[in-house]
C-alpha positions as CSV (number, residue, x, y, z in Angstrom):
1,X,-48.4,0.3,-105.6
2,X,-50.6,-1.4,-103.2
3,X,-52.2,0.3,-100.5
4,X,-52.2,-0.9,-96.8
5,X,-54.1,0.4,-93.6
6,X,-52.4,0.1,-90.4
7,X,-53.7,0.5,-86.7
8,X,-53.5,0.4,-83.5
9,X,-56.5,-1.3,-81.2
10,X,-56.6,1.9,-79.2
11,X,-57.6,5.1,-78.6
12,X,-54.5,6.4,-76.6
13,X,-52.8,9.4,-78.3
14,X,-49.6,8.3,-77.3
15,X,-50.3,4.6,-78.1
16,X,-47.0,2.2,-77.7
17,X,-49.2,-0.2,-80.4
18,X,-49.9,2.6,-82.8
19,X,-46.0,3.5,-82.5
20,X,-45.6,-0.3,-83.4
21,X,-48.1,-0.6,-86.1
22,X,-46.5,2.6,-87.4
23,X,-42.6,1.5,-87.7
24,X,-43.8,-2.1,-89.2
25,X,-46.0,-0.5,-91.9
26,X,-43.3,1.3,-92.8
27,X,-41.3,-1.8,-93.2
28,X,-43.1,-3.0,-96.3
29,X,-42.0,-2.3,-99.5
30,X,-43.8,-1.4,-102.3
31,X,-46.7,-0.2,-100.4
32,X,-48.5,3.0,-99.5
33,X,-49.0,3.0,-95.6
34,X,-51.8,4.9,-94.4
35,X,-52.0,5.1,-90.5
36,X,-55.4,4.9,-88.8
37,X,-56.2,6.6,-85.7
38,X,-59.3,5.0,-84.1
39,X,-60.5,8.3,-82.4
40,X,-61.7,9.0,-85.8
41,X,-63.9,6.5,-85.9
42,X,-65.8,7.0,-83.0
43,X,-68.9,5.0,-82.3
44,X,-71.8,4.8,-79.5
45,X,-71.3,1.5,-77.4
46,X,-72.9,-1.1,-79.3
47,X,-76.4,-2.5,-78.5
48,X,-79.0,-4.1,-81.1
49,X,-81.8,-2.0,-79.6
50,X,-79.5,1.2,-80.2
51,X,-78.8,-0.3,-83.8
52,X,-82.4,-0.9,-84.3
53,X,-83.2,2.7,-83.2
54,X,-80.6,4.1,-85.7
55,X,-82.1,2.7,-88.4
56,X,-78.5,0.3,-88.7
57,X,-74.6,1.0,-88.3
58,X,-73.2,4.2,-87.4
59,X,-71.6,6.6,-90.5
60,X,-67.5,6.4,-88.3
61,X,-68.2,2.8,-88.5
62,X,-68.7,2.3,-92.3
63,X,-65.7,4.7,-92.9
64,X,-63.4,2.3,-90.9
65,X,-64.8,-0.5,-92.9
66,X,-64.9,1.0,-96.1
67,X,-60.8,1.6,-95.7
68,X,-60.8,-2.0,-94.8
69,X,-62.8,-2.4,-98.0
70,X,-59.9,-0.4,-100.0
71,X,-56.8,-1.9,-98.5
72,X,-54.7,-4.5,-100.1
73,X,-53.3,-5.2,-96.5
74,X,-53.9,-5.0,-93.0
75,X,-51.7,-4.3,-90.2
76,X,-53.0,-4.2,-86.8
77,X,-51.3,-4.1,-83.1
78,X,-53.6,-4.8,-80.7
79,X,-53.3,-3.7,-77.0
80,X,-53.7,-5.7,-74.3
81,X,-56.2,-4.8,-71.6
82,X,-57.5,-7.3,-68.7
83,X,-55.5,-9.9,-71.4
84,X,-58.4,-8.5,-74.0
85,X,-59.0,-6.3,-76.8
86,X,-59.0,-2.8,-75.5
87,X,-62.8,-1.9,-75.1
88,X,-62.5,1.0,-78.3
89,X,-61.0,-1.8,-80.7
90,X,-64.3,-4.3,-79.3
91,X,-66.7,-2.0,-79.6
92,X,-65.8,-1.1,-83.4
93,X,-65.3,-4.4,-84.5
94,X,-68.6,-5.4,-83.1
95,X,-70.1,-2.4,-84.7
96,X,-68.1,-3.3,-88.1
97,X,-69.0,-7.1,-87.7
98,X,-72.7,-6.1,-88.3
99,X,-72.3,-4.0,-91.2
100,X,-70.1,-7.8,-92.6
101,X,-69.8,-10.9,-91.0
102,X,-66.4,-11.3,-92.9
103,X,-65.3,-8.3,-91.4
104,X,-61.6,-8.5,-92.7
105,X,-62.8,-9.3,-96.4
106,X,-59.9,-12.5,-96.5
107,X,-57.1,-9.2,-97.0
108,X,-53.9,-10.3,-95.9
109,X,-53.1,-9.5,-92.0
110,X,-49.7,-9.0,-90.0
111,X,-51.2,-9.0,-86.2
112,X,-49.1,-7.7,-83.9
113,X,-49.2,-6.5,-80.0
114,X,-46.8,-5.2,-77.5
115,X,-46.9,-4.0,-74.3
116,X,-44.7,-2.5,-71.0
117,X,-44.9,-6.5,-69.4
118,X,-42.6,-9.7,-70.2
119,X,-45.1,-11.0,-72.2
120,X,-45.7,-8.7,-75.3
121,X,-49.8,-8.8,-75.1
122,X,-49.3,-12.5,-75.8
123,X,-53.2,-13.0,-74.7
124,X,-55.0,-10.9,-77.2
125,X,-52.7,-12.1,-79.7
126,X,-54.3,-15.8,-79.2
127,X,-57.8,-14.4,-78.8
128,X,-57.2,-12.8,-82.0
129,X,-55.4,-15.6,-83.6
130,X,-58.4,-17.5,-83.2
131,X,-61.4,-15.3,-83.3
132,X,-60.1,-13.3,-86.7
133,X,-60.3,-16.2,-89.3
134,X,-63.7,-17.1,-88.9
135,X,-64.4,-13.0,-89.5
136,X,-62.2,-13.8,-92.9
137,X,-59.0,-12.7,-91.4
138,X,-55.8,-13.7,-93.9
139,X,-53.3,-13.4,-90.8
140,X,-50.0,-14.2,-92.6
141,X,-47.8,-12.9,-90.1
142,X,-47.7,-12.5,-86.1
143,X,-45.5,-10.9,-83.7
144,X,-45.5,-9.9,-79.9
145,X,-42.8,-7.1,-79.3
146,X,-42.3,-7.9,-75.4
147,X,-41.0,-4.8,-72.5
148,X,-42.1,-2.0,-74.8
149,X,-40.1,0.5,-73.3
150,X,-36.6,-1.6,-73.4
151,X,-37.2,-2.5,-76.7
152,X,-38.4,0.6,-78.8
153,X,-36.6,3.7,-79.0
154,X,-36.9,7.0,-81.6
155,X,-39.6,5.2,-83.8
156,X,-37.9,2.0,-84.2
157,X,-37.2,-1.4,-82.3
158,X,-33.7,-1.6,-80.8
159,X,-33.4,-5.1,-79.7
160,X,-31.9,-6.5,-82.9
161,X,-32.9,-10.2,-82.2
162,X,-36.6,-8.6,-82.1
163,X,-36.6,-6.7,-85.1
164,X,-35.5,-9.3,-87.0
165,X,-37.8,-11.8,-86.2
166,X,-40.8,-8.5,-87.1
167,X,-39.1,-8.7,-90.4
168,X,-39.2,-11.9,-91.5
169,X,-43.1,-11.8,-90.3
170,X,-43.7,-8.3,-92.6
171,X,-41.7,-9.8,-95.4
172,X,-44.1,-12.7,-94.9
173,X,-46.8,-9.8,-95.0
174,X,-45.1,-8.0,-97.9
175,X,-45.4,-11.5,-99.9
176,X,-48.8,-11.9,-99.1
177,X,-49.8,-8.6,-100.8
């Protein structure tokens, strides 16, 4: 059975992208979903004198890495803050990035974001779109779950139009593994 990490990119305990991330792991068949929480990964804000001083990369971010090492998949839903990464998802993946260039180790990705606004975190979707591949991101799928609160209810998305267009991105995810 393959084994898959999902996540949210932040550290809100009632996070509307962990919810998402959440449901669409579950989607995928014939996988193990494990369900990150990054407040136990916490990390110092990153500077090269503090890595310098520490002697290298802090022990929360190796673990995140090294169950990014483990994974056969990736899924990840970003939130959307200022239209950028939320500043507890930048500051690992810088922190990560140091410890491997490649960061994502070419696993297969489904990216996703949503948020309360029309848009769905549209703009850290295409800063990610374009910034993961060259850290060896495999993004295979994509999807943008617009008006959060109209469109997911009780663990699960209620617009049917919606959720069908996430599943024919996880099955694209699914196929990948």
């Amino acid at each position: 059975m393959k084994h898959i990490i999902a996540f949210a990119g932040s550290n809100s305990t009632t996070s509307i992208n962990k919810q998402l991330a959440r449901y669409a792991s579950g989607l995928v068949e014939g996988a193990k979903a494990e369900v990150l929480d990054l407040n136990d990964f916490d990390v110092p804000l990153f500077s090269t004198d503090l890595e310098k001083s520490m002697g290298g990369q802090p022990e929360n971010a190796h673990k995140l890495f090294n169950k990014i090492k483990e994974a056969d998949g990736i899924v990840i839903s970003l939130a959307e803050h200022n239209g950028a990464y939320a500043s507890v998802f930048k500051n690992l993946f810088d922190w990560i990035s140091r410890i491997e260039a490649k960061t994502f180790l070419g696993k297969p990705m489904l990216l996703m974001a949503t948020s309360p606004g029309a848009r769905g975190g549209q703009s850290v979707l295409t800063i990610a779109e374009d910034r993961f591949p060259r850290h060896e991101a495999d993004i295979v799928g994509v999807f943008s779950l617009p008006q959060f609160g109209n469109n997911f209810s009780e663990g699960k998305i209620t617009n049917k139009e919606l959720n069908d267009q996430l599943l024919v991105e996880v099955d694209k995810f699914q196929n990948a593994l």
